[in-house]
N, C-alpha and C positions, 0 to 999 in steps of 0.2 A: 463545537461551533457548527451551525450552518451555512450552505454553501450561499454564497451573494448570487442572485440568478442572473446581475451586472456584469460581475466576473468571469470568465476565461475559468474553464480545466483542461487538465490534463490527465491521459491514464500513466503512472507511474510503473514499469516493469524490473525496475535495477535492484530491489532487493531481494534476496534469496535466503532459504532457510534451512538447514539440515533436519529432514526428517521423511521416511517416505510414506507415511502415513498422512492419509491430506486431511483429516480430523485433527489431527497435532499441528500440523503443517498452519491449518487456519488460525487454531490458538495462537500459536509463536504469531505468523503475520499482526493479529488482533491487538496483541501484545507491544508490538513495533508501533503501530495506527494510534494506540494510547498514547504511547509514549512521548510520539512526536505532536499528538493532539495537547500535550502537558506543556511542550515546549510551543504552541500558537499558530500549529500549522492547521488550517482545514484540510482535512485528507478522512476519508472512506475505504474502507475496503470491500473490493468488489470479487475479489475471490480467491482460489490457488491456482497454480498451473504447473503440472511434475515435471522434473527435467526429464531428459532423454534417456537417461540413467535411470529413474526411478530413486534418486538416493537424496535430491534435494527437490523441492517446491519453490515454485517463483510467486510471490505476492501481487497481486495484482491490485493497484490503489490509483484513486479519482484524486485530484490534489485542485484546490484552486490557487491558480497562477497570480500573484501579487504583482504591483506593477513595475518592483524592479528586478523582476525574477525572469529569468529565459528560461525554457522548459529543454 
């Protein structure tokens, strides 16, 4: 789906992936982005981002805000 340019986003930071390679790391994200795009969400991803550790990656995803959705 495409984003309504009517509609509100938000950048989503909450989910995280085990892997600390950020080539896998983007897969696994891309992967989550489908999955949730199967289930009606508009959502993007806009990158990775390693933890402090180096041992997980944080998904960095665009989402648009539905109207009875709080972000």
């Amino acid at each position: 789906m495409l984003f309504d340019p009517e509609r509100k986003t938000w950048i989503d930071t909450d989910t995280r992936v085990n892997s600390s390679d950020p080539r896998i790391a983007s897969k696994l994200c891309e992967a989550e982005a489908e999955r949730q795009r199967q289930q009606g969400e508009v959502i993007e991803l806009k990158g990775v981002r390693p933890s402090r550790s180096g041992r997980t990656h944080t998904c960095i995803f665009e989402r648009e805000i539905q109207e009875d959705e709080q972000p």
